[in-house]
C-alpha positions in Angstrom: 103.7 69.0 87.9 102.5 65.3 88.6 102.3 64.9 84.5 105.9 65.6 84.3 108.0 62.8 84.0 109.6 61.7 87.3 113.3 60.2 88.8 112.8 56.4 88.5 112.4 54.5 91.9 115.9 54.0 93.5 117.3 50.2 93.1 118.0 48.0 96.1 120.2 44.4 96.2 117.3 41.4 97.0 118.4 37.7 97.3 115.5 36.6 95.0 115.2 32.2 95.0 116.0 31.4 91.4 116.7 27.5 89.8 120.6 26.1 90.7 122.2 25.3 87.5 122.4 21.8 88.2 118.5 21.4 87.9 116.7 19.0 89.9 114.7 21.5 91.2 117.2 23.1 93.4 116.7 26.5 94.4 119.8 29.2 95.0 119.9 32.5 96.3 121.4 35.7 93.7 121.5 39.0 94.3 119.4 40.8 92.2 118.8 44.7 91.6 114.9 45.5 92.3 113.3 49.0 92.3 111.9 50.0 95.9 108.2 49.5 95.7 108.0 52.1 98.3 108.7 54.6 95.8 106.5 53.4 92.9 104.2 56.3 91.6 101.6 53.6 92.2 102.3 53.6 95.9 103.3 57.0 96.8 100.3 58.9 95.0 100.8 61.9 93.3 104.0 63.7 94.0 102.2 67.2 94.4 99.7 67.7 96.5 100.0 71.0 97.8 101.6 74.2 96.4 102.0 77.1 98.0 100.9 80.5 95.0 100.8 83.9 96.0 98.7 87.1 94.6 100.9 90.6 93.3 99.2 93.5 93.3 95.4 92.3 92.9 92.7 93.2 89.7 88.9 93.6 90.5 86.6 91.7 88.5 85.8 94.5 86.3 89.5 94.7 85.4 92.1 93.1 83.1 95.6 93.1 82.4 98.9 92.1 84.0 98.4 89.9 87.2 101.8 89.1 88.7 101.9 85.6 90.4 104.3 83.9 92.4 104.9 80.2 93.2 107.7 78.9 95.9 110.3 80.9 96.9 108.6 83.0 94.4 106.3 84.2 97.2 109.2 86.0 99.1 110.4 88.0 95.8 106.8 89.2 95.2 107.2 91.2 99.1 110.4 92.1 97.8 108.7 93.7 94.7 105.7 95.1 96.8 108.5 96.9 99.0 110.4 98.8 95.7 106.9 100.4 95.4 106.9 100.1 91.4 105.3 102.0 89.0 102.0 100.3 87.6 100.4 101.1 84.0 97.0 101.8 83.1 94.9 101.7 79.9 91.8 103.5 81.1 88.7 104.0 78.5 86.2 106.7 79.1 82.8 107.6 77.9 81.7 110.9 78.2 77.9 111.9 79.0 76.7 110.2 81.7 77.5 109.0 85.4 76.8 106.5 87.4 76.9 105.0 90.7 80.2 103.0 90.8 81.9 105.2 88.2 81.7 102.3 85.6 79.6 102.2 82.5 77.7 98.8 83.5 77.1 101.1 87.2 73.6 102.3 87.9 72.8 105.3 85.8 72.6 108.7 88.0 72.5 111.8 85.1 73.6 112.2 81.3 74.9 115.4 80.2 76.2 117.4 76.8 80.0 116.8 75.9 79.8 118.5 72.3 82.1 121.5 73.9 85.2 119.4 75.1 88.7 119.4 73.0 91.5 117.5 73.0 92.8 120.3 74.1 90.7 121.3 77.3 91.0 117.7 78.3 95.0 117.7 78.2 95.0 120.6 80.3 93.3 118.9 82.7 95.6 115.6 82.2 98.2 118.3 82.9 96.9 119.8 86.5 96.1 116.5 87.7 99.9 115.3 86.8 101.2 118.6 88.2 99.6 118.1 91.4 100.0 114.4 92.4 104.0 115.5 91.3 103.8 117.9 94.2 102.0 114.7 96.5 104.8 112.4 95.1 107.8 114.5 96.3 106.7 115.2 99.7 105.9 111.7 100.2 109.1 110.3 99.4 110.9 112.0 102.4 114.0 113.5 100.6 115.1 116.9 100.7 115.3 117.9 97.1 118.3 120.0 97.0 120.7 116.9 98.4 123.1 115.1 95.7 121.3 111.8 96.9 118.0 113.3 95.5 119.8 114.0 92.3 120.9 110.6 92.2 117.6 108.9 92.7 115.7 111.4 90.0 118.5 110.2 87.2 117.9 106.7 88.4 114.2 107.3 88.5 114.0 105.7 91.8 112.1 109.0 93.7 109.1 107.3 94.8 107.3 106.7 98.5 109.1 104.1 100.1 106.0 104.0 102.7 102.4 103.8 102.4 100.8 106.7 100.5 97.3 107.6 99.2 97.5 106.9 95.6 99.8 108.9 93.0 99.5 109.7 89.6 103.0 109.9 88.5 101.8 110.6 84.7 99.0 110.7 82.2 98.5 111.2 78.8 95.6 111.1 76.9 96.0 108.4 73.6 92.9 108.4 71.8 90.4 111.1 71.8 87.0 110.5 69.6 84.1 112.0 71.6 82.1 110.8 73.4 85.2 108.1 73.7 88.6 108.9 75.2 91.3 106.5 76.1 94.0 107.6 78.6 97.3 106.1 80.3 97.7 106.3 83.4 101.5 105.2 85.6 100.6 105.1 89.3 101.4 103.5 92.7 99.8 102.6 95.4 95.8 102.6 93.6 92.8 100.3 93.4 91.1 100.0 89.9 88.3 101.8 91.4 90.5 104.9 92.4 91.2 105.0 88.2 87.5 104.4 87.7 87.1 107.9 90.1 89.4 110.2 88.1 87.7 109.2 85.1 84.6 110.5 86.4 86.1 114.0 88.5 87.6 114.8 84.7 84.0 114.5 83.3 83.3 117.2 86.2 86.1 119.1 85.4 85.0 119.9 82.0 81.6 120.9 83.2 80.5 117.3 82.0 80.2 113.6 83.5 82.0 110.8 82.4 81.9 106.6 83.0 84.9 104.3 82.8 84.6 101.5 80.5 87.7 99.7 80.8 91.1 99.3 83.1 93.7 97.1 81.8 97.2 97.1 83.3 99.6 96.7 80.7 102.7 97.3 83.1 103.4 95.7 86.8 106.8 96.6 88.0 108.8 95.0 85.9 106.1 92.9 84.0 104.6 93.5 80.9 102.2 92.4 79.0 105.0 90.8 77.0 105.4 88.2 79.8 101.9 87.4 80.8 100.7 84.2 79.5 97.2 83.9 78.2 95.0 81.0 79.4 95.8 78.6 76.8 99.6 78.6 78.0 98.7 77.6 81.8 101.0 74.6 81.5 103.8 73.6 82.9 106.7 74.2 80.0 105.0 77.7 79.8 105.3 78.6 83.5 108.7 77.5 83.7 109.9 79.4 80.9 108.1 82.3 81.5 109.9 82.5 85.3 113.6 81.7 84.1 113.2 84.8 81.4 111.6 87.3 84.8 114.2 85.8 87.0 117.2 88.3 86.0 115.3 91.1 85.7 113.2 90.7 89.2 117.2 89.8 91.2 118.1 93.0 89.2 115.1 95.3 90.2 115.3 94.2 93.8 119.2 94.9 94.2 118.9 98.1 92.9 116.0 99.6 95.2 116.5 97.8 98.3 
């Protein structure tokens, strides 16, 4: 922001002493147009010294992905966002045949076990109880009778979802790559840590009378953010920022109108 080129000093009237026309070394007064030193750059310092930036939903250290920040007035819209209770997406990697203490692959190493006997199929009917249930968890949680028009209304709109706090939900998941001892799933939620993802990973090694370790979480979705609107580290400049805010401004004003 100080790099960016800035209004030029305003312009004031000063009688400045400048030689009479007549010579002799006469001196008259003119008016002359000066800039107000007061305003210089050189004076005032840099223009920015403080700016107040805000954290979305947070990532742990062990997690990548969309990481929704907000700058300004920006600040207000991201409690805004964190009060429509939006879906988040997951890309979760597992490995299966061994567990550890944090439920990570880089996590102290507890047991390994055989996986030779799990299917794609055995672990999408897992996938499927696990969606089936946290569908149940979602609907009580969200405080609407279900056979009411204004429940109709919100499931077309897709807008069932707790309005308070809730443990976290699982609202779907799909497996999209399956090549034992790998497995990659997706995963839409609300209200979760990484680590809660990191847990499931390892209670569907259980469930298929195996262990498993999660070796990556990347959120590809945040709301309304996608990975489509993050920008890498090498855009962190100014011209970036600003034109990655003016393409998320209609759709954030438009998200927020509709659920609050």
């Amino acid at each position: 922001l100080n790099a960016a080129p800035r209004r030029a000093p305003r312009q004031q009237i000063r009688f400045l002493p400048t030689p009479a026309p007549s010579g002799g070394g006469a001196l008259e007064l003119v008016p002359t147009r000066v800039p107000v030193l007061a305003e210089h750059p050189l004076v005032q310092g840099p223009r920015f010294r403080r700016l107040k930036i805000g954290a979305g939903h947070r990532l742990d250290v062990k997690a990548s992905g969309v990481f929704v920040l907000g700058i300004g007035h920006g600040n207000k819209l991201l409690t805004d966002l964190y009060n429509c209770h939006l879906t988040k997406v997951y890309t979760v990697g597992g490995l299966f045949g061994k567990a550890t203490d944090d439920f990570s692959d880089t996590g102290k190493l507890i047991e390994k076990t055989t996986f030779d006997h799990i299917t794609r199929e055995k672990l999408e009917r897992i996938l499927a109880v696990i969606q089936g249930t946290n569908h149940k968890a979602l609907l009580m949680y969200s405080n609407i009778d279900m056979q009411t028009q204004e429940a109709y209304e919100l499931a077309v709109k897709g807008l069932i979802r707790p309005m308070d706090k809730s443990p976290p939900i699982i609202t779907a998941i799909r497996c999209l790559q399956f090549a034992l001892p790998e497995f990659q799933l997706e995963i839409h939620c609300l209200h979760e840590t990484q680590q809660y993802l990191r847990k499931i990973v390892h209670e569907i090694g259980l469930e298929l009378k195996s262990s498993a370790v999660c070796m990556q979480v990347r959120r590809t979705r945040d709301g309304v953010f996608t990975l489509d609107d993050a920008l890498p580290r090498t855009q962190w400049d100014l011209r970036s920022i600003r034109e990655a805010i003016r393409n998320c401004r209609l759709k954030v004003e438009t998200e927020i109108e509709k659920t609050l």
